[in-house]
VEXTORTOR-965368 format. One line per 3 residues: number of its first residue (from 0); their letters; for each residue y, z negated, x of N, C-alpha, C. Coordinates in pm, whole numbers. Atoms other than C-alpha are relative to their C-alpha. Example, Ala and Ser with C-alpha at 12.3 -4.5 7.8 and 13.67 -1.06 7.14 Angstrom:
2
0 = as = -119,0,89,-450,-780,1230,120,0,90 ~ -119,6,-82,-106,-714,1367,109,-73,-77 $
This chain:
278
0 = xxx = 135,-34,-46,7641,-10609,11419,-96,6,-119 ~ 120,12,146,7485,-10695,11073,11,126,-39 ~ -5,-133,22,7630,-10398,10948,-4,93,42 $
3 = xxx = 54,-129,-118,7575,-10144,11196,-136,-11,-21 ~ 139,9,34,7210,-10300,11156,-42,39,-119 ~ 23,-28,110,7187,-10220,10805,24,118,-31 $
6 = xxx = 16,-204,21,7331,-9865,10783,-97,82,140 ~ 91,-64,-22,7096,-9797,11050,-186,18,-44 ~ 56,27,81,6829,-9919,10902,-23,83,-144 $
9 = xxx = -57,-123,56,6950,-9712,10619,-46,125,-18 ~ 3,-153,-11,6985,-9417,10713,-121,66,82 ~ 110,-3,3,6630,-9433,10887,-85,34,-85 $
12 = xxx = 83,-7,117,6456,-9439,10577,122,85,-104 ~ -84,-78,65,6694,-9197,10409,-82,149,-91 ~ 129,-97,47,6528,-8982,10104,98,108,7 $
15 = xxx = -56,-160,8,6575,-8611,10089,104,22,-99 ~ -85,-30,95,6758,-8649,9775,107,-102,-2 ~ -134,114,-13,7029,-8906,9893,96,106,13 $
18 = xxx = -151,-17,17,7391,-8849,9763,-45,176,-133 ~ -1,-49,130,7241,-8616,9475,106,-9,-152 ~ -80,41,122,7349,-8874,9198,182,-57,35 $
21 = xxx = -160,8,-94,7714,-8882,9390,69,140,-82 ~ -85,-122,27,7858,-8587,9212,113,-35,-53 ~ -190,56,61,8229,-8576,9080,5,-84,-83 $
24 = xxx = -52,120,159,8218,-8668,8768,-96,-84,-50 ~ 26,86,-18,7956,-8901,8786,56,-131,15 ~ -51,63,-61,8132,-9072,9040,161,-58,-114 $
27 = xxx = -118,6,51,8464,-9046,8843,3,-40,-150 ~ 2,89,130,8299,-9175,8529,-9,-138,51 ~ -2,149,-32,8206,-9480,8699,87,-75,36 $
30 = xxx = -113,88,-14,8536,-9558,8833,119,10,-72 ~ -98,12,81,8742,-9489,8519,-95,-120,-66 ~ 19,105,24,8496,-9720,8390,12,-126,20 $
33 = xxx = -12,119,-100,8550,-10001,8658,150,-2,-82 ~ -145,8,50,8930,-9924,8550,-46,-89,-142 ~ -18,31,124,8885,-9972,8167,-60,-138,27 $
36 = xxx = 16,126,48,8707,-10288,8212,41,-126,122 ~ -68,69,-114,8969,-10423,8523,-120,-94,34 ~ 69,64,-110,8671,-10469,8753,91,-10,128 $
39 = xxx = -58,-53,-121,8711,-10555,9110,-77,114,77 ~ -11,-172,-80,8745,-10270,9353,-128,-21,58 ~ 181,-74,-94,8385,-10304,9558,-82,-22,-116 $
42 = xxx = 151,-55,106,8217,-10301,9171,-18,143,24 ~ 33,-147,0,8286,-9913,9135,-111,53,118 ~ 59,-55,-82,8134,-9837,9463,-152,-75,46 $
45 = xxx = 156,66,15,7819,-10089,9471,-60,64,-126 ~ 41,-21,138,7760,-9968,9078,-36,168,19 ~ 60,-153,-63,7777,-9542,9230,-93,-28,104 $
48 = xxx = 80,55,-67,7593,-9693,9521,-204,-1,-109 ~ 177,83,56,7282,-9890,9293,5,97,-96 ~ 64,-75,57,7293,-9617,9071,-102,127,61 $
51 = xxx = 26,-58,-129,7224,-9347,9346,-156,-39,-15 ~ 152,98,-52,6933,-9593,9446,-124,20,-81 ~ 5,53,109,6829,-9633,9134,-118,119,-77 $
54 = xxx = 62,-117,57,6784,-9269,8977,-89,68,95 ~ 86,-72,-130,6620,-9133,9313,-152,-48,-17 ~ 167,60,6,6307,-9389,9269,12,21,-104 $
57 = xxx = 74,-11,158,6300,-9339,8883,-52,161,14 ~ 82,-90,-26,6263,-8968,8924,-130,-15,120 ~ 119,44,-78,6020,-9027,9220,-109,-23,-124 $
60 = xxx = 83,16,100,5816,-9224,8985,-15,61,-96 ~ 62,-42,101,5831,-9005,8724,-113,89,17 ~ 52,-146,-55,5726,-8698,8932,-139,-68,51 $
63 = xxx = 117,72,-46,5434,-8937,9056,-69,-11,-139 ~ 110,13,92,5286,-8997,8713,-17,157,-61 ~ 14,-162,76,5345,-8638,8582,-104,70,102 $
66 = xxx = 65,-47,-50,5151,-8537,8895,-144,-86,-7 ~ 141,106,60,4839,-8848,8779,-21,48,-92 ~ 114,-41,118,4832,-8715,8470,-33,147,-52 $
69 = xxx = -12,-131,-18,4845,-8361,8554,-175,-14,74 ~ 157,-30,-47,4509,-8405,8761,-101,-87,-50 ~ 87,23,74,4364,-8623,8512,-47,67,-144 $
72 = xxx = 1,-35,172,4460,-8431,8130,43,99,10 ~ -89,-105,39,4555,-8112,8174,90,18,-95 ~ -77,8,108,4674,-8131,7810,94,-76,-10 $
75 = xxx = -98,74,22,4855,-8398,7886,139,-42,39 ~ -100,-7,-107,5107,-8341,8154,138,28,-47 ~ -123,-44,39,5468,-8362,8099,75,99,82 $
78 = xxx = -91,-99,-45,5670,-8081,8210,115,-42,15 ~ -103,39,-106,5930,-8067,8412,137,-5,-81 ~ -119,24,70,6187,-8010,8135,-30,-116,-86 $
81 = xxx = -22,174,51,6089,-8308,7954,-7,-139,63 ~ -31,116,-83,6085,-8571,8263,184,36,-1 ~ -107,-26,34,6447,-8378,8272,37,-60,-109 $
84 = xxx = -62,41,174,6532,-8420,7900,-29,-211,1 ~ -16,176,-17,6401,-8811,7984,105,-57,59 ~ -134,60,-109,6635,-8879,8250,109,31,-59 $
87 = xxx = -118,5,75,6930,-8706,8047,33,-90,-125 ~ -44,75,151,6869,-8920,7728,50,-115,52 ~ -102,158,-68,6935,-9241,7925,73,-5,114 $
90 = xxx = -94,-15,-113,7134,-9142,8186,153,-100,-16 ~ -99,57,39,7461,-9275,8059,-47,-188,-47 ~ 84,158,-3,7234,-9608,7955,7,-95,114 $
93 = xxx = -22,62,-138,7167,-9656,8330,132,-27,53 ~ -140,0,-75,7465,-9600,8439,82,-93,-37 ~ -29,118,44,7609,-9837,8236,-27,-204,66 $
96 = xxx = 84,118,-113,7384,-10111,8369,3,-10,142 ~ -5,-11,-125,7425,-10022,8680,154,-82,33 ~ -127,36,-7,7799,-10118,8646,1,-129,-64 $
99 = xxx = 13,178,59,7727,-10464,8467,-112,-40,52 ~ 85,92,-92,7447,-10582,8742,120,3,116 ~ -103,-57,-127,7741,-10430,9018,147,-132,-32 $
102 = xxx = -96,104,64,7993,-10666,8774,-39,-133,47 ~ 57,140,-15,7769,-10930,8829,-27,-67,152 ~ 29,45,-111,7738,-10936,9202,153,4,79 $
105 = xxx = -131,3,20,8101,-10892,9176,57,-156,27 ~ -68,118,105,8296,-11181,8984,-37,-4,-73 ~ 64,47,97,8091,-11347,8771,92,-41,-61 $
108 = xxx = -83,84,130,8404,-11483,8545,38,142,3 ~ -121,-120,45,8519,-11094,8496,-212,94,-33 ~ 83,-67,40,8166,-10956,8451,-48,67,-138 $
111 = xxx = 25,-71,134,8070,-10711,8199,-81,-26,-117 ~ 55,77,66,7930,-10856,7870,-100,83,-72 ~ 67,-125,78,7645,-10724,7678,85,76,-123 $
114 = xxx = -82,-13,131,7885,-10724,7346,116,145,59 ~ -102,-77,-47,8170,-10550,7577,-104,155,26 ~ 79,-167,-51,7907,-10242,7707,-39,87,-108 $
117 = xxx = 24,-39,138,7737,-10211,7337,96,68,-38 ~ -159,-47,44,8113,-10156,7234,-22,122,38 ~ -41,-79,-44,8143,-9932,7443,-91,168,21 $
120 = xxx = 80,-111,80,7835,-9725,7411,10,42,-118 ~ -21,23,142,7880,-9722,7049,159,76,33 ~ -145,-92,12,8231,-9546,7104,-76,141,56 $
123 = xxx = 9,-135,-77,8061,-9236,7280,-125,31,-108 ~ 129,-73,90,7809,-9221,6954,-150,-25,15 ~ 147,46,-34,7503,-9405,7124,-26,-144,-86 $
126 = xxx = 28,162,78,7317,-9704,6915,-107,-62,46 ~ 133,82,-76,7118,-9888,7178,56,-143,-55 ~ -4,118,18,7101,-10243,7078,-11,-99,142 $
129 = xxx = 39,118,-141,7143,-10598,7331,-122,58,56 ~ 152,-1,-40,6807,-10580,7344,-29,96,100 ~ 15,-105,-99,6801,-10230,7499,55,-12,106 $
132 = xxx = -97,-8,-109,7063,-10264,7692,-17,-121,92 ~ 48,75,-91,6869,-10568,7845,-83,63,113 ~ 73,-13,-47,6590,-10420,7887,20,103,112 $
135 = xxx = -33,-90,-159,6768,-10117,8101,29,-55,125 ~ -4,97,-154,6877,-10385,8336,-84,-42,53 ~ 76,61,-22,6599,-10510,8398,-99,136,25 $
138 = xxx = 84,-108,-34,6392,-10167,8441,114,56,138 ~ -65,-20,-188,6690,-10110,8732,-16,-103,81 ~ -18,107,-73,6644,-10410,8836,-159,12,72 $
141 = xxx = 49,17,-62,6302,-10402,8915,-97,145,47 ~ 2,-156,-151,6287,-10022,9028,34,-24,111 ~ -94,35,-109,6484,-10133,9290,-97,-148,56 $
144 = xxx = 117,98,-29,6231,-10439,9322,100,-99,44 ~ -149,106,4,6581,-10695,9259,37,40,103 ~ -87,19,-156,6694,-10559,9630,162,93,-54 $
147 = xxx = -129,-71,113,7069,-10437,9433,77,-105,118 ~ -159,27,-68,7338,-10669,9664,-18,63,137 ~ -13,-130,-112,7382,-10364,9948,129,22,35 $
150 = xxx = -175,-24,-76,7705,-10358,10158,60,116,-83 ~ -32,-105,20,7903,-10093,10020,138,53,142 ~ -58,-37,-132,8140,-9853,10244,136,-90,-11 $
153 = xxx = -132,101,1,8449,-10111,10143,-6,-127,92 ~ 29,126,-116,8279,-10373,10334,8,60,101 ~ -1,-34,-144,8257,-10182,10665,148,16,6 $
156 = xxx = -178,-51,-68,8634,-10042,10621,69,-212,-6 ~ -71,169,-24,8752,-10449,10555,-49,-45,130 ~ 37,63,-197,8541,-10563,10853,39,53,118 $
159 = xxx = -18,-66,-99,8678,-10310,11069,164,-26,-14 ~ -136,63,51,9043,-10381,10930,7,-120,97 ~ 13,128,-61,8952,-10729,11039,-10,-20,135 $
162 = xxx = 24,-36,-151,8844,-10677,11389,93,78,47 ~ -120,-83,-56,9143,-10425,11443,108,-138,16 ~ -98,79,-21,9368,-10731,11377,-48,-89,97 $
165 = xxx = 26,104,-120,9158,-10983,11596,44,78,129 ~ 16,-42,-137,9162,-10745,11865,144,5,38 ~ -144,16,-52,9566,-10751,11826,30,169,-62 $
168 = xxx = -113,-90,28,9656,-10429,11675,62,-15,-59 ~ -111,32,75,9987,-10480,11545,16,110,-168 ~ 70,-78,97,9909,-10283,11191,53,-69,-139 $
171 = xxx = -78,21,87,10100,-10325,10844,-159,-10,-71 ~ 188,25,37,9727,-10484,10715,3,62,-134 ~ -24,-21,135,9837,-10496,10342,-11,144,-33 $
174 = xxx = -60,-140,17,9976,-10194,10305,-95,77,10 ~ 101,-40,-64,9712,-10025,10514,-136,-49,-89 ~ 110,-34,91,9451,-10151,10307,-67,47,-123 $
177 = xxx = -37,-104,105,9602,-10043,9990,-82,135,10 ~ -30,-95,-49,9610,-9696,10157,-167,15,16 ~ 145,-26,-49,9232,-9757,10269,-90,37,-110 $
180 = xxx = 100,64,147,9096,-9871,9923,2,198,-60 ~ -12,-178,37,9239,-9463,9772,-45,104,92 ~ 54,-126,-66,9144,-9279,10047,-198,-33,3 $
183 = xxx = 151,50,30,8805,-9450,9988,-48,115,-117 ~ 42,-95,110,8815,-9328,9627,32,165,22 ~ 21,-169,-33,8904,-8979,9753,-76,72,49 $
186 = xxx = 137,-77,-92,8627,-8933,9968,-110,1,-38 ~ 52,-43,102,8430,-9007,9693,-21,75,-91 ~ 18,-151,114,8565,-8795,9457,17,134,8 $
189 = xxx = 27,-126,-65,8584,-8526,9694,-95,40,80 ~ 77,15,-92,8289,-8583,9882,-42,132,47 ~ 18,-91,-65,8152,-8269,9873,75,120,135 $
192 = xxx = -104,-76,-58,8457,-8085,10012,-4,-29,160 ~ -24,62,-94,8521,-8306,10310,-116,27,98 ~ 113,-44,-48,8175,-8291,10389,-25,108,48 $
195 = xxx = -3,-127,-1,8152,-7932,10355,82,53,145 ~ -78,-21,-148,8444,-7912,10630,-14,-40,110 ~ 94,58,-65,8300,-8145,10818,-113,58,113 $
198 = xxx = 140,-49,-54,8006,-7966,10900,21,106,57 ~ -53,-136,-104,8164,-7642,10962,69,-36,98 ~ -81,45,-128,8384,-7813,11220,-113,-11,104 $
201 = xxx = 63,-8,-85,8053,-7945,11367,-76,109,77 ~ 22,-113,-26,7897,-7636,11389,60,96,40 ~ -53,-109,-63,8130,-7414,11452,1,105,-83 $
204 = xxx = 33,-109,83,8059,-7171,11187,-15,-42,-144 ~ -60,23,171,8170,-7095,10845,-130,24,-113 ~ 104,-43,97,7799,-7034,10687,-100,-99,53 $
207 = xxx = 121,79,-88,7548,-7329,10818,-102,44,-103 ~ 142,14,35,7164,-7282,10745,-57,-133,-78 ~ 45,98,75,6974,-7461,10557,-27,-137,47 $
210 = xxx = 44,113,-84,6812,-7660,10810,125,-80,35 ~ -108,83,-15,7112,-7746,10925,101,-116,-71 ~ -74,119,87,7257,-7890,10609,-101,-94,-18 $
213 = xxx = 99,119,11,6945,-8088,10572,15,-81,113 ~ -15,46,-82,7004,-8195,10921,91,-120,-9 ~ -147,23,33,7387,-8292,10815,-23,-118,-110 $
216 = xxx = 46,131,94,7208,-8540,10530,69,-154,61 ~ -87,151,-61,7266,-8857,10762,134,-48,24 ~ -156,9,-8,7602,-8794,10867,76,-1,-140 $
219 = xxx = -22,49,73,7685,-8779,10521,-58,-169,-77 ~ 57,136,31,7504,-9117,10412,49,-74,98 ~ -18,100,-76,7670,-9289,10707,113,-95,-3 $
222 = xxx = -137,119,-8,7895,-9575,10600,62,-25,64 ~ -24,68,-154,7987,-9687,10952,111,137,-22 ~ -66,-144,-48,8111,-9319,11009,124,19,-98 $
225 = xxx = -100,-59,127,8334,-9264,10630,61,-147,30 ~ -166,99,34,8503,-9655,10664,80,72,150 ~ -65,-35,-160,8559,-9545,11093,101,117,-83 $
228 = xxx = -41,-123,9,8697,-9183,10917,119,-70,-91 ~ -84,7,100,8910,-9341,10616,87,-75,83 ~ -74,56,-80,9070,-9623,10845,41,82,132 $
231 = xxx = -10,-83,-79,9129,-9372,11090,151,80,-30 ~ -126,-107,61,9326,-9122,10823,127,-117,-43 ~ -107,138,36,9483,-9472,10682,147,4,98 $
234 = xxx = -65,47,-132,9659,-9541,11033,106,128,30 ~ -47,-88,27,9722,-9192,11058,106,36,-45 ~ -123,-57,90,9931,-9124,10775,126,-116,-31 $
237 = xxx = -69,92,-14,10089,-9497,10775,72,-66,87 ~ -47,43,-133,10151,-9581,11096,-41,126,155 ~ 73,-91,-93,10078,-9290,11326,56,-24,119 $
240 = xxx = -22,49,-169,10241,-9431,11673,-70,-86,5 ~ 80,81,-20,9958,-9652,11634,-157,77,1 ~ 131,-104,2,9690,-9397,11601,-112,36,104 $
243 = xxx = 79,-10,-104,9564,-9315,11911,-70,-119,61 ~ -4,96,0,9567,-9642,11986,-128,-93,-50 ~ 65,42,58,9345,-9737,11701,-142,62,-27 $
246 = xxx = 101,-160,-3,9096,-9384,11734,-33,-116,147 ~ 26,33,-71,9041,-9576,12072,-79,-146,-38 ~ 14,109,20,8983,-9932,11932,-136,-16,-108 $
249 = xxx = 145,-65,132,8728,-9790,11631,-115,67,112 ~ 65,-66,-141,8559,-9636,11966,-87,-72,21 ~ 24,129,-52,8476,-9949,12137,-21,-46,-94 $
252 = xxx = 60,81,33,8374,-10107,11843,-115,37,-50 ~ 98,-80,77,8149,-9866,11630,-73,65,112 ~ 83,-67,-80,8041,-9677,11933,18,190,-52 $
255 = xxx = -24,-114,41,8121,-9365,11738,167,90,57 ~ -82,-56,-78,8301,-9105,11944,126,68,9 ~ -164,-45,-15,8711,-9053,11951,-37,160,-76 $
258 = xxx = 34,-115,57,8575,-8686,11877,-49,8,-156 ~ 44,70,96,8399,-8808,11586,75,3,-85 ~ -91,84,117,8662,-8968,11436,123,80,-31 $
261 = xxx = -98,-135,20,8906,-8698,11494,-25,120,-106 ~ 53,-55,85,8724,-8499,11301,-33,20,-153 ~ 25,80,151,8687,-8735,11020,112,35,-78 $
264 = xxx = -153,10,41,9021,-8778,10995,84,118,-37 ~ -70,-140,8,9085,-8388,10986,-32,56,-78 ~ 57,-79,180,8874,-8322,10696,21,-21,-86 $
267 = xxx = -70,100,159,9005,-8598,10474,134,39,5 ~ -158,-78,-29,9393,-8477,10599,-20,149,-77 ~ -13,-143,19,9320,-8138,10508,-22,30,-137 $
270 = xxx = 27,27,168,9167,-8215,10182,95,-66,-74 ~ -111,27,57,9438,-8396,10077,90,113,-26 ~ -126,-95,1,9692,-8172,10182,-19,147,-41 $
273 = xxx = 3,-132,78,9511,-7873,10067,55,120,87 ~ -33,-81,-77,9563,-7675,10384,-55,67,123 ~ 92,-11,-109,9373,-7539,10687,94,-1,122 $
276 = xx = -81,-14,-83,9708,-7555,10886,-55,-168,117 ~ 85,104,-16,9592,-7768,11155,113,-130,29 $
């Protein structure tokens, strides 16, 4: 119930530019990074998460003072390619930080060190010092106004894992969560795709409108909906005489509709398999 309360909540207040900073290789820098520095598995996706968060209110704010000092200095107004050219110089900065506050709400005995990140900037040709690399934490930190520990979608698919077994489905857990954790990272690093199919399924039609994809915003941002869809394909492809079974049991708990989830499950299948065969 907490979590159902929180991604609605959520997705209520959901800005126009949510799942922007979600792009591939974004995404796919942050979790070769999680790799190289054997984080655990819900850093990557809290760290794409609070970055997300993160860059959405920094532009905001930038576009807020460029428009203060646009109707106070004419002369003085920054243009739109240099709030750009701002955000690209530290982009990789944040991002960084974002993944050693995400470390930190983690496992604090495996968390990312300033010495270890420096390193590691400093290999890609950047020479921010501790110091900087404090102070970026601390400018995400209180963009975000310290609110950074935020469920990510690994918590809804475990809690729903969890509740599948109370309720008695007989379900190879392990295994199955393995199976959950990658199709997680796939729906990440394919997001768009899935999505994309997704939507034409809902619609019905291979060209949606604009409005419509703006419409389609929430359903992508809906946690509840991508762990229901990944534990869904999980079951699916691991145990599928348990499937229907479990499309019924994700029903009754989420409230989100057998149809729904069928659906989910047919966009992430298809994307995998790279096929429209149905």
């Amino acid at each position: 119930i907490h979590l159902a309360t929180e991604n609605e909540q959520y997705l209520s207040e959901l800005p126009e530019q949510a799942g922007y900073f979600k792009e591939t290789r974004i995404v796919e820098f942050i979790f070769l990074l999680c790799e190289k520095w054997h984080l655990d598995q819900s850093t990557r996706y809290q760290a794409v998460e609070l970055l997300e968060r993160f860059m959405i209110k920094q532009v905001e704010q930038m576009c807020d003072n460029r428009g203060n000092a646009k109707g106070r200095d004419q002369g003085q107004k920054s243009s739109w390619s240099s709030v750009r050219d701002q955000i690209a110089n530290t982009f990789v900065l944040r991002l960084v930080s974002c993944v050693q506050l995400a470390s930190k709400l983690s496992l604090h005995y495996s968390r990312v060190t300033s010495d270890k990140a420096v390193k590691f900037l400093q290999s890609l040709k950047y020479s921010y010092t501790k110091q900087e690399l404090l102070e970026s934490e601390l400018a995400v930190l209180n963009t975000l106004h310290f609110h950074i520990n935020v469920s990510t979608p690994l918590a809804y698919v475990e809690l729903l894992l969890e509740v599948l077994g109370y309720n008695g489905c007989l379900l190879p857990v392990k295994p199955l969560h393995q199976l959950c954790v990658q199709l997680l990272d796939f729906c990440y690093l394919t997001r768009e795709t899935i999505y994309d199919t997704l939507l034409k399924i809902a619609i019905e039609n291979s060209t949606p409108s604009k409005l419509q994809i703006a419409k389609f915003l929430t359903v992508k941002e809906d946690f509840m909906l991508l762990a229901v869809g990944v534990v869904s394909a999980g079951v699916f492809i691991l145990s599928p005489e348990h499937w229907e079974q479990v499309v019924e049991h994700l029903n009754c708990i989420t409230g989100i509709t057998p149809q729904s989830i069928l659906e989910f499950s047919y966009a992430v299948m298809r994307c995998i398999v790279g096929s429209t065969t149905p």
